[in-house]
C-alpha positions in Angstrom: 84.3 6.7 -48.9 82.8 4.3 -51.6 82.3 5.1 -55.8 81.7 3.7 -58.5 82.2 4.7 -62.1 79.4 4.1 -65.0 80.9 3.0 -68.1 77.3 3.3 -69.9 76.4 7.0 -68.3 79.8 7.9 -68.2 78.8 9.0 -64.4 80.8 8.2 -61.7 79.3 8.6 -58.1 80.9 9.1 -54.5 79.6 8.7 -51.2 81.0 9.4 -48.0 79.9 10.3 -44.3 81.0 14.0 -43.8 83.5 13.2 -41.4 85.4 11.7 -44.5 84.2 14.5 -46.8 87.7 15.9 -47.0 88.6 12.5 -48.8 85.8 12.9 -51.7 87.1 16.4 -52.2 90.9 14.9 -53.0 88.9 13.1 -56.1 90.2 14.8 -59.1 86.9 13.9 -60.9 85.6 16.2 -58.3 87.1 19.2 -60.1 84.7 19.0 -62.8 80.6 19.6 -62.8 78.5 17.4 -60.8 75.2 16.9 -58.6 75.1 16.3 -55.2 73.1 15.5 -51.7 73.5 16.2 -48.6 71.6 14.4 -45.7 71.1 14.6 -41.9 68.9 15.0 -39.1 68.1 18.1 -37.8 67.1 17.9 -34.0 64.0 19.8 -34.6 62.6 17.5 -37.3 61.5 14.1 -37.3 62.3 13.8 -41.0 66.1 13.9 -42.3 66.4 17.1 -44.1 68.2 16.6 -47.6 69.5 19.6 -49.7 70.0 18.9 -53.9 72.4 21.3 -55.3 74.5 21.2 -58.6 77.6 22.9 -59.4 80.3 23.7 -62.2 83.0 22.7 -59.5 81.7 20.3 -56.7 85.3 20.4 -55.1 84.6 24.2 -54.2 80.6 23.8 -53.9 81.1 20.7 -51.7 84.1 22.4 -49.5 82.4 25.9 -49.0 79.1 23.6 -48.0 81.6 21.5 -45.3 82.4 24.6 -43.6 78.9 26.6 -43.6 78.0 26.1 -39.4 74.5 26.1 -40.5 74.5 22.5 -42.5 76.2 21.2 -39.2 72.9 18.3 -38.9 74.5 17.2 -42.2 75.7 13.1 -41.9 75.7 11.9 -45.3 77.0 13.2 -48.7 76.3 11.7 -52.0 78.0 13.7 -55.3 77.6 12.7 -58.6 79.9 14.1 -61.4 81.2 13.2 -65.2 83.2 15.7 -67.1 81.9 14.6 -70.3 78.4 14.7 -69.7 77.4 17.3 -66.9 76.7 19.8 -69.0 74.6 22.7 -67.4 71.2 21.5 -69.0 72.3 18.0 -67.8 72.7 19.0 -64.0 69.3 21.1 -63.9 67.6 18.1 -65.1 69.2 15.8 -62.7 68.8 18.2 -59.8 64.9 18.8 -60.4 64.7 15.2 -60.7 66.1 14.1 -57.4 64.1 17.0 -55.8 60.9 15.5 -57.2 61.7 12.0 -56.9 62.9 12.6 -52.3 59.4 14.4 -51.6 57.3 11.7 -54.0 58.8 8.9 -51.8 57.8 11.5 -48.5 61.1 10.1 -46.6 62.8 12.8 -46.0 62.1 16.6 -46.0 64.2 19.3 -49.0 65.6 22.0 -47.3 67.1 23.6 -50.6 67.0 27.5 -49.5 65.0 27.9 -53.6 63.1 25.6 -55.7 64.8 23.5 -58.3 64.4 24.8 -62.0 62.9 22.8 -64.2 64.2 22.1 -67.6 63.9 19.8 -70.4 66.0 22.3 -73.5 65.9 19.0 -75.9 65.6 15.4 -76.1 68.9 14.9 -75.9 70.0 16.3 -72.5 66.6 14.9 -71.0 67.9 10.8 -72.6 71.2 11.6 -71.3 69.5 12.7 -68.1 67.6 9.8 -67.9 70.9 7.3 -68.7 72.4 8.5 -65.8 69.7 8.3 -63.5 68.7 5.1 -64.8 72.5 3.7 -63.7 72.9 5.6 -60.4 69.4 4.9 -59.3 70.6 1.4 -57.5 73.8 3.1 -55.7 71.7 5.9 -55.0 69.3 3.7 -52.9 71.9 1.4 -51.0 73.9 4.8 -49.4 70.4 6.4 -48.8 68.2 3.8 -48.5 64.4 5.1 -48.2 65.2 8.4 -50.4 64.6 6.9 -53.7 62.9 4.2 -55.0 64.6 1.3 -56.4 62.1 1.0 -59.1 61.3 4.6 -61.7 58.1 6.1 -59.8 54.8 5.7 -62.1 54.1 9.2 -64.0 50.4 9.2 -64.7 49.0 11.5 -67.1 47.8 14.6 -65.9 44.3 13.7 -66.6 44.4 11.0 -64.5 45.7 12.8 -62.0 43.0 13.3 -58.8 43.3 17.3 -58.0 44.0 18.0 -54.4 41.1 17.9 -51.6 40.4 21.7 -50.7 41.9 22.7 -47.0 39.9 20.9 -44.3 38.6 18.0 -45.7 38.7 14.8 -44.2 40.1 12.8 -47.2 39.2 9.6 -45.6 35.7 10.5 -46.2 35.3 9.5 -42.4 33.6 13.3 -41.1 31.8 16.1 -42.2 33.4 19.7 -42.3 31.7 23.0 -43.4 33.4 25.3 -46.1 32.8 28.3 -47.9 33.6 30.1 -51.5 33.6 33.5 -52.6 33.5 33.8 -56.3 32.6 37.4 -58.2 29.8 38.2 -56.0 28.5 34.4 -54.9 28.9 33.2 -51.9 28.2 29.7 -50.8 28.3 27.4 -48.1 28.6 23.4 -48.2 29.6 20.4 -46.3 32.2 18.2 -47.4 33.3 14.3 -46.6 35.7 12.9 -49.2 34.8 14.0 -52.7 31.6 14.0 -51.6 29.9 17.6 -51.7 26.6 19.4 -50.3 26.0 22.6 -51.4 23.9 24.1 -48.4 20.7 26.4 -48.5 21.3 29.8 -48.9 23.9 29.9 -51.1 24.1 32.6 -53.6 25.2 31.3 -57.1 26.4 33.2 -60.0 23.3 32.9 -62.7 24.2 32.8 -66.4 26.4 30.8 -68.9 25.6 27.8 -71.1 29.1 25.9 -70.9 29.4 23.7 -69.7 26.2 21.9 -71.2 25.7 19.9 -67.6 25.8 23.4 -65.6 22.9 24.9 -68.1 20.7 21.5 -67.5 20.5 21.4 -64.3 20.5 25.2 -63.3 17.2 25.0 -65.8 16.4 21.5 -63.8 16.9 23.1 -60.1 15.2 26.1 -61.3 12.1 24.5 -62.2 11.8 22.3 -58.8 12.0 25.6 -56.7 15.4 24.3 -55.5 17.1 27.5 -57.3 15.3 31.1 -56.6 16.7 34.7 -58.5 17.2 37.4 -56.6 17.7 40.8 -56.8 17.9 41.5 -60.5 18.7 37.9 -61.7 22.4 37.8 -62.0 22.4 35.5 -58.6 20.6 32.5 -57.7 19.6 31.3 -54.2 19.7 27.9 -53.1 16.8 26.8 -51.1 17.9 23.2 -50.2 20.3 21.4 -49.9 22.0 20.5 -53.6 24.7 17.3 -54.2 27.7 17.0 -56.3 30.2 14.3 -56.7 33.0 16.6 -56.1 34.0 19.5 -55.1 35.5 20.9 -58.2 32.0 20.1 -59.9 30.2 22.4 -57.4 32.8 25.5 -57.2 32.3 25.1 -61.2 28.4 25.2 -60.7 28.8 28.2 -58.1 31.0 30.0 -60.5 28.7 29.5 -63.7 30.8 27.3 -65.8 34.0 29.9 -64.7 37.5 28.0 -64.7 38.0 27.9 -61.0 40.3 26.0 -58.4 38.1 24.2 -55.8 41.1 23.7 -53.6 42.0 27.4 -53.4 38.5 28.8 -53.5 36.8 26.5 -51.2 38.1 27.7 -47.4 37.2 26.1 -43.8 35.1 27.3 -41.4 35.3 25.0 -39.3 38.4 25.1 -36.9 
């Protein structure tokens, strides 16, 4: 078993194999409230499972987790603890953080048996948070070296953030694949490579709506070319050729007049 004690966090870490867990669990700081991980390698998997938990007593948390028969691929335990400063707040924080951090990096798979809470209650716990993580982070990387990055991952803002490709499509942009999108009585086909998008003829599009200002122009545009034809009594569009967009968030929005939609839910394969 290895630690190490923070004097700026006020954390103090532990890492053992869990043949030696019994060890770690003589700690007296292990009485008090803590985070930990525990690592192995299921048989079935190809990636090491890790599960993240916190708890107000790691001594009992860790010890009931030593004998559960079901965490028997477990190989590695990490616990991080610090009377002082693991308040409840604290340990959510840290718990979420890890979670996000181990399926960012894509190393390892969680195999927590819920999802981690998120919280952020004031500035203070989330500083305090981010002390400790800042200090553990390099001791957390040499025992489980490829769960974390040595370096705090990059947080773009969200509006920089490219939204998922729907199911199906080759992200590579390296083959076509043929999807479809039912929307509040439209129903439309297109073909997909990448972000690029080809909305397909005969394609029923919802008609109406003047926001946004792009969808209005070029309904009015399509319309006049022919490309767009109303049907029945006008509150649906046919498409009578084929019709590009840059993505395919830009034509699920053009399908659904202006409606907020999600391409990546409402756009399906057909395609097997």
């Amino acid at each position: 078993m290895i630690s190490f004690e923070f004097v700026g966090s006020d954390a103090t870490v532990f890492a053992c194999p869990i043949w030696s867990i019994d060890t770690m669990l003589e700690q007296p700081a292990l009485l008090g409230p803590g985070v930990y991980i525990l690592m192995g390698l299921a048989a079935a998997d190809a990636k090491p499972q890790v599960i993240v938990g916190e708890g107000g007593m790691l001594q009992e948390r860790l010890g009931a987790h030593a004998n559960d028969d079901e965490l028997d691929f477990v190989s590695d335990v990490v616990a991080v603890t610090g009377p002082r400063v693991m308040s409840e707040t604290i340990r959510l924080i840290l718990q979420r953080r890890f979670v996000d951090e181990i399926v960012q990096v894509g190393s390892a798979r969680i195999a927590n048996g819920h999802d981690a809470d998120r919280y952020t209650r004031n500035l203070h716990d989330v500083a305090a948070a981010d002390r400790i993580m800042e200090d553990i982070r390099p001791f957390l990387c040499m025992v489980l070296p490829g769960l974390f990055s040595l370096l705090p991952p990059v947080k773009r803002p969200i509006s920089m953030r490219c939204a998922g490709f729907p199911r199906g499509v080759d992200a590579e942009g390296t083959s076509w694949s043929r999807h479809e999108m039912r929307f509040r009585g439209a129903y439309a086909l297109a073909s997909m490579r990448g972000r690029e998008t080809v909305l397909l003829p005969g394609s029923h599009i919802l008609n109406g709506g003047d926001r946004p200002l792009w969808i209005a122009r070029r309904r009015t545009e399509l319309l006049n070319l022919g490309v767009l034809r109303p049907i029945d009594d006008g509150s649906l569009l046919v498409v009578t050729t084929m019709v590009s967009f840059e993505t395919a968030y830009e034509a699920a929005t053009f399908v659904a007049a202006g409606a907020s939609v999600s391409a990546r839910l409402l756009w399906t394969p057909l395609d097997p």
